[in-house]
N, C-alpha and C positions, 0 to 999 in steps of 0.2 A: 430394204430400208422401211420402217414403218414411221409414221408422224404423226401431230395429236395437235392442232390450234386449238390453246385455252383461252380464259380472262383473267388475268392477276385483281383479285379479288381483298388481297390483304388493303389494310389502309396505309400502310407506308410501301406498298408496290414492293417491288423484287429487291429489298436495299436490307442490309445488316442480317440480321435475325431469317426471314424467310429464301435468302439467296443463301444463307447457310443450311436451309432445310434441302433447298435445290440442289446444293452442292453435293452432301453428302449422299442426295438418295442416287442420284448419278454414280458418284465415287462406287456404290457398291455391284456399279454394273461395268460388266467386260468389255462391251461394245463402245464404238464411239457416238456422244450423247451429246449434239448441240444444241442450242435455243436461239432463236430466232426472232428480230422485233427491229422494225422499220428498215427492214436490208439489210440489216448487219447479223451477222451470227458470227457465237462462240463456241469455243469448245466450255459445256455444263459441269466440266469438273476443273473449274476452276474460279477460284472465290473472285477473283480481279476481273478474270473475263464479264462475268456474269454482272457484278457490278458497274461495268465499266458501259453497258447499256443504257444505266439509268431509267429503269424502266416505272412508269408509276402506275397506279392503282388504275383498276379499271382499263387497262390495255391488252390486246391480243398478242398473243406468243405464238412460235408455234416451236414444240419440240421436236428433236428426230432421234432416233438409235438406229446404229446400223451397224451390224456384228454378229457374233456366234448366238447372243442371249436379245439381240432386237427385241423378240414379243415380249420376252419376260418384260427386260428392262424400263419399255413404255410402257405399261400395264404397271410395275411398281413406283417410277413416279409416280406417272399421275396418282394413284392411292395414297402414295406417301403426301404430297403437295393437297391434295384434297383433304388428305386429317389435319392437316395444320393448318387448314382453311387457306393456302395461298392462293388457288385457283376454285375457278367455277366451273 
């Protein structure tokens, strides 16, 4: 299993727009890919889960992949989440 606590950076937090960037960069990985934030985690390839956090600006996550493609997969979020500035 590898894992990565970031900062949601965006200014409307993990909500519309950048939990859709979240979702997607997950969708394109094999492994299982949750996100984590005050106790509670989801499975990351899902638009509802992810939202259903409420997560806002300025808060710590922490993601995990855990599967055939783990390294890759946490290495391309976070790149992906980092170009569209969601995280720091």
């Amino acid at each position: 299993m590898k894992e990565i606590t970031v900062t949601v950076v965006d200014p409307v937090g993990l909500h519309a727009r950048p939990a859709t960037i979240a979702v997607n960069a997950a969708s394109n990985c094999k492994s299982e890919v949750n996100v984590s934030y005050k106790g509670r985690s989801v499975n990351m390839k899902s638009i509802m889960g992810v939202m259903s956090l409420g997560i806002p600006t300025q808060s710590e996550i922490t993601i995990t992949c855990e599967g055939e493609d783990e390294e890759a997969a946490i290495v391309a979020i976070e790149e992906k989440l980092r170009q569209f500035k969601v995280i720091a």
